[in-house]
C-alpha positions in Angstrom: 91.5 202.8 162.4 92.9 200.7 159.3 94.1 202.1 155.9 92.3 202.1 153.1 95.1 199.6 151.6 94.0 196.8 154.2 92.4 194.6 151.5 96.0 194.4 149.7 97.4 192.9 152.8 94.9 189.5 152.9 96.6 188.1 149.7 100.3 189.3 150.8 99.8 187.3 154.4 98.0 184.1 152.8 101.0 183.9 150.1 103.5 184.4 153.0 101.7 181.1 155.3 100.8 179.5 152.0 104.9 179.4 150.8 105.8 178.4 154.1 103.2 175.1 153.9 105.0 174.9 150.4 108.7 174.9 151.2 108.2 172.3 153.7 106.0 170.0 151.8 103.3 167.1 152.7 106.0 164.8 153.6 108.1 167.9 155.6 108.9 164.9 159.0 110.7 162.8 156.4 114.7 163.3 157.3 114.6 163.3 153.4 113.3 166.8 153.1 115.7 168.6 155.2 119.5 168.7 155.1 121.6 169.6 158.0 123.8 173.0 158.0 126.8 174.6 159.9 126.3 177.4 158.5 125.4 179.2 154.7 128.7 177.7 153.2 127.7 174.3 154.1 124.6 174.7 152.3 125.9 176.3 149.3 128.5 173.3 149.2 125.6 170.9 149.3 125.4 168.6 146.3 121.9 167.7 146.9 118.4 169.8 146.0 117.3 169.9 149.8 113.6 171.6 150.4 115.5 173.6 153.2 118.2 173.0 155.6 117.5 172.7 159.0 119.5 172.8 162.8 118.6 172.5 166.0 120.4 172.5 169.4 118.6 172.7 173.0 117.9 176.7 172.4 118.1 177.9 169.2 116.2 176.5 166.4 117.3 177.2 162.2 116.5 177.2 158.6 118.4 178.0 156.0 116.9 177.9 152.0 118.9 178.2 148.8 117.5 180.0 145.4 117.3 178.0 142.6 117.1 179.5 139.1 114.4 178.3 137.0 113.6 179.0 133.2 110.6 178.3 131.6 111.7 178.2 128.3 114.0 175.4 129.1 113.5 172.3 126.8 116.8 170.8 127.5 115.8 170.3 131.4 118.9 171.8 132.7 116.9 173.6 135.1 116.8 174.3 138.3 119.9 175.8 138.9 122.1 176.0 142.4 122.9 179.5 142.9 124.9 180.4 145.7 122.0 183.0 147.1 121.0 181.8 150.4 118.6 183.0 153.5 118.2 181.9 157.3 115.6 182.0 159.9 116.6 181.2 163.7 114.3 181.6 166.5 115.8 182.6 169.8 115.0 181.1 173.0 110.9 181.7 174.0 109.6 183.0 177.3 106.7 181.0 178.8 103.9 182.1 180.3 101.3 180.3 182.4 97.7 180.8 182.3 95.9 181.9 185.4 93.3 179.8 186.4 89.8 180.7 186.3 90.7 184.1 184.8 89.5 183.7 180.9 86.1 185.1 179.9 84.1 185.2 177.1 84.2 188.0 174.3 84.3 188.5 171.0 86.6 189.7 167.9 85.5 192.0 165.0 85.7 190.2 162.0 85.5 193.0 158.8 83.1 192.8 155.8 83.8 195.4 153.7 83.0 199.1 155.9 81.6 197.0 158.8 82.1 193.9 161.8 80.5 190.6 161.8 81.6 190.0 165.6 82.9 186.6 166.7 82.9 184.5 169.7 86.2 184.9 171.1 88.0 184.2 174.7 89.6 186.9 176.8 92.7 184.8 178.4 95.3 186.4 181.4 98.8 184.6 181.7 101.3 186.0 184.4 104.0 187.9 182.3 106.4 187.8 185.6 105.7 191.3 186.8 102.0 191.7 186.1 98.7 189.7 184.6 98.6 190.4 181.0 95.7 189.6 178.7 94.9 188.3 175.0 92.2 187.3 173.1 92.1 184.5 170.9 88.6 183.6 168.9 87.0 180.3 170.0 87.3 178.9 165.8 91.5 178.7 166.2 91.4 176.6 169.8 90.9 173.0 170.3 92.5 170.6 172.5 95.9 169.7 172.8 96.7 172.2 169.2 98.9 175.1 169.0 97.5 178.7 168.2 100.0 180.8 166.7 99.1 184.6 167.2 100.4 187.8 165.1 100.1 190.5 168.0 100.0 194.0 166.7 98.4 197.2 165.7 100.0 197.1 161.9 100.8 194.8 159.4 103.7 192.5 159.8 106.0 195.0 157.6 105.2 197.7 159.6 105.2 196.2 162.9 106.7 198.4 165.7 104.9 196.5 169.1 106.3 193.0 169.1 109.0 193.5 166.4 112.2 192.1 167.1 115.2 194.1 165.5 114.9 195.3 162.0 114.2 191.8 160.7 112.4 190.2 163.6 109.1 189.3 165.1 108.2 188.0 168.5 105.7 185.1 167.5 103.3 183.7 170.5 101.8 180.7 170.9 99.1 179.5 172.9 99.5 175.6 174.0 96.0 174.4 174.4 95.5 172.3 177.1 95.4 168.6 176.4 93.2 165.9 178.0 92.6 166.5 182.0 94.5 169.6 181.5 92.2 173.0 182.7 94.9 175.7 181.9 97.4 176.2 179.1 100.6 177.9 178.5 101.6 181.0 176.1 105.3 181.2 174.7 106.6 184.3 173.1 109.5 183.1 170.8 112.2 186.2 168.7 112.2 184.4 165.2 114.6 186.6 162.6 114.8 186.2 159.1 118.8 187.2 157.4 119.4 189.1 154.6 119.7 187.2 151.7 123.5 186.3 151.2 125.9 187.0 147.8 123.6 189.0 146.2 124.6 190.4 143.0 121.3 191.8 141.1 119.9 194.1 143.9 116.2 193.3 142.7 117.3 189.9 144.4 117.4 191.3 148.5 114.5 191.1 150.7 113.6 194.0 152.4 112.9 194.1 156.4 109.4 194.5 156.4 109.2 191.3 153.7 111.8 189.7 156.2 109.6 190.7 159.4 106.2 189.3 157.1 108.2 185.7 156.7 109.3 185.7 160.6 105.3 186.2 161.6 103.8 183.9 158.5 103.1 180.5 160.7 100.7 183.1 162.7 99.2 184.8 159.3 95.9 183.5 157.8 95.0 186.7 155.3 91.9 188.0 157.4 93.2 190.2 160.0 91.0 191.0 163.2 90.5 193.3 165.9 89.2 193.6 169.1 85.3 194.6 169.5 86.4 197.8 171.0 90.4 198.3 170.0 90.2 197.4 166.2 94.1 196.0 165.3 95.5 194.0 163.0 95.5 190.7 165.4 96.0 187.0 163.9 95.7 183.5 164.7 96.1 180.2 162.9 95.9 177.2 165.3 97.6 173.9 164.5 96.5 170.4 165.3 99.8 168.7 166.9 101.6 171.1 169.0 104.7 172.7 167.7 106.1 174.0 170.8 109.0 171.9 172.3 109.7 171.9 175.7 113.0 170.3 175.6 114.7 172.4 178.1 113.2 174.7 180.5 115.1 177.2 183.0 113.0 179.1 185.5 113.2 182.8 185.4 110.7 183.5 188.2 107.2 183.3 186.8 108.5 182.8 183.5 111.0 179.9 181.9 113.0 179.4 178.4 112.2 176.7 176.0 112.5 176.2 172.0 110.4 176.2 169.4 
């Protein structure tokens, strides 16, 4: 069952999706908010105060964000600072998986109040994995039409995920692509997104630890109240998205399954 610390992890998984919301802004389309990078030394030779740096090729999809140094004691407005501390995120190729048709079926999803469940509707959906029909549930309140649902899948927090996690500083994220208008089935993706270590650190108290790094690589799925299953209580969660995030720009078939980027 869960720990007895599972309250602490709400606030710790809203801050994590909340500072992602944050870096990229209300105006995050504008080209103005993102500067293109190489790599970190392109970044740290960057004159201007980007939100985040940003790449993208047919696969492989990147982030890159520089500290600044503030000081609130500053009255001579020399602050921020450039320092030359910097941190990536790249997600890896995604596997797709289709829906099968006619498969999903109602159920519901233990929502915790304190010591006990307030149960939810929820929908039981199968998807062909390539070597077998493979299941997961997804409440009715994070679906709608032609959105994206980003799902955390696992039995622990994000830091100390062992089922989907993906290296030491990795998490496979999924995503269910909700069928759009005179669509009846939709698609899942399962996408490796890894968060680096953060670069030219001199004050130790200034690295981020894997588990941190593994809670940033799951936070576009993390919404603070985690769920469970009626019967198989875990610590599943979903945020759905109105515009769909998932590209499919390229796609390569791999038997039941293909590639595509996020």
């Amino acid at each position: 069952m869960h720990s007895n610390n599972c309250p602490d992890q709400v606030p710790i998984d809203q801050l994590a999706h909340a500072y992602g919301d944050t870096t990229l802004g209300g105006d995050s389309k504008q080209a103005s908010d993102c500067g293109y990078f190489t790599d970190t030394a392109s970044v740290i030779s960057s004159k201007q105060n980007f939100r985040y740096y940003c790449r993208r090729n047919t696969t492989i999809q990147g982030f890159a964000y520089r500290f600044n140094e503030y000081n609130p004691q500053d009255t001579q407005k020399t602050y921020p600072k450039f320092t030359n501390r910097t941190i990536t995120a790249f997600s890896q190729p995604c596997n797709e998986y289709p829906e099968v048709d006619g498969a999903s079926r109602q159920t519901t999803v233990g929502d915790p109040k304190g010591s006990s469940y307030n149960y939810i509707s929820a929908i039981n959906f199968t998807y062909i994995d390539g070597l077998a029909n493979q299941s997961i549930v997804i409440p009715t309140s994070t679906l709608g039409r032609e959105g994206t649902t980003y799902i955390f899948r696992g039995f622990h927090p994000p830091a100390e995920a062992d089922l989907f996690k993906y290296g030491d500083r990795g998490m496979r994220v999924w995503a269910y692509r909700n069928p759009g208008e005179g669509q009846e089935q939709g698609r899942f993706y399962e996408c490796p997104v890894t968060v680096s270590g953060v670069g030219n650190v001199l004050n130790p108290k200034h690295n981020i630890s894997d588990g941190l790094a593994r809670e940033a690589a799951a936070s576009i799925a993390l919404q603070g109240q985690w769920r469970g299953e009626s019967n198989d209580p875990n610590f599943m969660q979903w945020q759905w998205y109105a515009h769909g995030l998932v590209q499919t720009s390229q796609s390569f078939p791999m038997s039941n399954k293909s590639r595509l980027t996020l």
